[in-house]
C-alpha positions in Angstrom: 99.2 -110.5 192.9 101.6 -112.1 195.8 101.7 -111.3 199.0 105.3 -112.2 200.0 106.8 -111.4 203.7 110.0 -112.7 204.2 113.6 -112.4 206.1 111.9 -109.0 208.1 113.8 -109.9 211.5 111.9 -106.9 213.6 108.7 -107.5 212.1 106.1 -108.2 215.0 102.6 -108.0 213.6 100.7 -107.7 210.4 98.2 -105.0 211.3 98.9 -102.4 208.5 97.6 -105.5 206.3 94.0 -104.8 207.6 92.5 -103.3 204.8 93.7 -106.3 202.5 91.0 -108.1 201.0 93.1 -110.1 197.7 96.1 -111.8 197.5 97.9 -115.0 195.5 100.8 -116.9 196.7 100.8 -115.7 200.3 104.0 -116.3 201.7 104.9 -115.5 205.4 108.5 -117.0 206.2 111.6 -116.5 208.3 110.1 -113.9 210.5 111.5 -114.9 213.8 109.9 -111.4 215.8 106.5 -112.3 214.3 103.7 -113.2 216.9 100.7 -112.7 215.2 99.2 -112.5 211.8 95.5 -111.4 212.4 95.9 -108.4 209.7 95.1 -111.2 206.9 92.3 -112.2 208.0 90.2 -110.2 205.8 91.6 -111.5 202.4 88.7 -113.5 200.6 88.9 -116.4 198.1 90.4 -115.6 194.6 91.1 -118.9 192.3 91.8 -122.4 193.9 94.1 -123.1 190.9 96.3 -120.0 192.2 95.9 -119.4 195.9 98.4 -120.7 197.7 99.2 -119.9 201.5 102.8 -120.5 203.2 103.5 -120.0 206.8 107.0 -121.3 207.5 110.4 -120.7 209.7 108.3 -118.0 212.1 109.9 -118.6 214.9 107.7 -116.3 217.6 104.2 -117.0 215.8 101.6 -118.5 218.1 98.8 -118.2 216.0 97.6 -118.2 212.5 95.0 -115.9 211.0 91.8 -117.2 211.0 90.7 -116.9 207.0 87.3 -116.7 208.2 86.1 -115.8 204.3 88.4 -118.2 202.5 86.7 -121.2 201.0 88.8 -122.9 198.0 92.9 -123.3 197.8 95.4 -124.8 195.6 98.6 -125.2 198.7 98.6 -124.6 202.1 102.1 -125.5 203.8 102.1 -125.1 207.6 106.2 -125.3 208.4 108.6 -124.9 210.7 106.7 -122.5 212.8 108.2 -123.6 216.9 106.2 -121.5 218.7 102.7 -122.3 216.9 100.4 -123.8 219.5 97.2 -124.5 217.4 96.0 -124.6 213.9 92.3 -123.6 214.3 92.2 -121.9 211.0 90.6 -121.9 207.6 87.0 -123.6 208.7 85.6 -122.2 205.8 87.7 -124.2 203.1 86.0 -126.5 201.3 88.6 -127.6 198.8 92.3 -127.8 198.6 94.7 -128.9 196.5 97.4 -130.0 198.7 97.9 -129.4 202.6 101.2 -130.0 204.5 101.4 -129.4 208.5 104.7 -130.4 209.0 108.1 -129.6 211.7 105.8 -127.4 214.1 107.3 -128.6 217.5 105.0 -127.0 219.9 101.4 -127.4 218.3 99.2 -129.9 220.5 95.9 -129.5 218.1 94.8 -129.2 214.7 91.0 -128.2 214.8 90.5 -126.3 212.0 89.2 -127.3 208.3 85.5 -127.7 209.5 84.3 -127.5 206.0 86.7 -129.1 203.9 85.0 -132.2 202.5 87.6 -132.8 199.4 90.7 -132.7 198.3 91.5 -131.9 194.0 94.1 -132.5 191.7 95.6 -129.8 189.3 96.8 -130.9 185.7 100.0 -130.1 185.1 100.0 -131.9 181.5 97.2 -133.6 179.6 97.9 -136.8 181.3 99.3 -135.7 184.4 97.4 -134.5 187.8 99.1 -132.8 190.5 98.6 -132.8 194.0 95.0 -134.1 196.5 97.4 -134.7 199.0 96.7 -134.1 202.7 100.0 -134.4 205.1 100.7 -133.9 208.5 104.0 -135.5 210.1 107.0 -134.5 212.1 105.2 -132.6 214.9 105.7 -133.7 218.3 103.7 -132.5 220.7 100.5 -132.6 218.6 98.2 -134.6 220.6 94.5 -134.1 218.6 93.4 -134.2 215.5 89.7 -132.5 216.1 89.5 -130.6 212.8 88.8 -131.7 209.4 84.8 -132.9 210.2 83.6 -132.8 207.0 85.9 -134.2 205.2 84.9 -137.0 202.9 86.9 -137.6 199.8 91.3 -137.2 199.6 91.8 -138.2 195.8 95.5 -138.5 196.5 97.4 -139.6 199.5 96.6 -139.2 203.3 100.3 -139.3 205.5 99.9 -138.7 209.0 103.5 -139.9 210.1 105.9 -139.0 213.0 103.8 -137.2 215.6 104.8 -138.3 219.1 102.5 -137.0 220.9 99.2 -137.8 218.7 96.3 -140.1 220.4 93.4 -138.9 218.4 92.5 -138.4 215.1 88.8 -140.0 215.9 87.5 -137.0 213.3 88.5 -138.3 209.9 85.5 -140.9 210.9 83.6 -139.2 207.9 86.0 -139.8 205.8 84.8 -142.0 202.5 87.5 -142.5 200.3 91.6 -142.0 199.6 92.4 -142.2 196.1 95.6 -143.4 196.9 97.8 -144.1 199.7 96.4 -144.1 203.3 99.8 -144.3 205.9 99.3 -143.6 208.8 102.6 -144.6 210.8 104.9 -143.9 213.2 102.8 -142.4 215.9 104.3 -143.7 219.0 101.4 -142.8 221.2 98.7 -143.5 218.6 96.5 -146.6 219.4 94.1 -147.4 216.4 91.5 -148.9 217.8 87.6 -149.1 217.1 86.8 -145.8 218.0 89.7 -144.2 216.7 90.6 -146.0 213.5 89.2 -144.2 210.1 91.2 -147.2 208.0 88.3 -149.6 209.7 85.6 -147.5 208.1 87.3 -147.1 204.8 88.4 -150.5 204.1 84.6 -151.7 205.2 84.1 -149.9 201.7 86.5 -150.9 199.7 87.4 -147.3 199.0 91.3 -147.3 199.7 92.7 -147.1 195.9 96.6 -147.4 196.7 99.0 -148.8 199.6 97.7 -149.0 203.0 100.3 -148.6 206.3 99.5 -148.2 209.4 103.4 -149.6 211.2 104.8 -148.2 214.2 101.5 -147.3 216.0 101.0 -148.0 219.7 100.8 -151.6 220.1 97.3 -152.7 221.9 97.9 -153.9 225.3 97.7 -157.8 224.9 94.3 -159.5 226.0 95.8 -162.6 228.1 
């Protein structure tokens, strides 16, 4: 069944949601009083094909629930939330369909997804798959990119676009392979350099199947 919370303007926890242990389509939006979530943190996996979790337009929440017992999801959507510091969530996920952190103006650090080593596609025809994107873009004032350890395999696109702020995202080193596009762009602080370039590793291999962009980076300071 789905869990839909929405448009509840005096709404400031989600306590009495303790004893909840299943849920589809979680949806947690325009609840400007919210702070925390914790009282989720006890649902457990259902069906990656129809799990999806939404936290967007929460203007007071600081912190997500920590999913400790979720470990396959079709969408997670991570929008809009200005008063979100972290995203240290969901370290037990292993797969996901498609993952957007995008618009959260005061996160600094994304260090959750410490299991998730692929992304998957869903068919939504015969002859058409759906999704295996990860994207994270438009945040500001996110600074690291610490999570995502495991991660090996995105078999559609990885965007990591518009974040001011961002000067490390040194922990997508494991990664192997991207299906299809790899841009990352348009991180005005972001200086790809040996240490801190996944694109070096990936190319080595051969194992970039669509466009690459990496324009609007920090320029390296010039050797002469």
């Amino acid at each position: 069944y789905d869990l839909r919370i929405e448009n509840m303007p005096n709404l400031v926890n989600l306590d009495a949601l303790g004893n909840l242990t299943k849920a589809s389509n979680i949806t947690i939006g325009n609840n400007p009083s919210l702070e925390q979530a914790d009282g989720l943190n006890n649902i457990a996996n259902t069906s990656k094909y129809g799990t999806n979790i939404v936290f967007k337009d929460n203007a007071s929440l600081q912190y997500l629930p920590a999913f400790p017992n979720v470990t396959t999801l079709n969408h997670v959507s991570i929008l809009n939330n200005d008063s979100l510091l972290n995203v240290n969530t969901l370290n037990a996920l292993n797969d996901v369909n498609c993952l957007n952190i995008d618009g959260n103006d005061n996160i600094t650090t994304i260090g959750g997804f410490a299991a998730l080593q692929i992304t998957h596609r869903n068919m939504i025809s015969y002859f058409t798959p759906s999704g295996g994107d990860i994207k994270i873009s438009n945040n500001p004032n996110l600074v690291d990119l610490n999570g995502f350890g495991s991660l090996k395999e995105i078999v559609g696109d990885l965007l990591i676009e518009n974040n001011d702020a961002l000067t490390n995202i040194g922990s997508l080193v494991t990664l192997e392979r991207v299906n299809d596009n790899f841009y990352v762009r348009n991180n005005a602080s972001l200086l790809l350099d040996d240490v801190n370039d996944p694109l070096g590793s990936i190319n080595s291999k051969r194992k970039i199947g669509g466009n690459t962009d990496t324009s609007g980076n920090k320029v390296p300071p010039s050797p002469y």
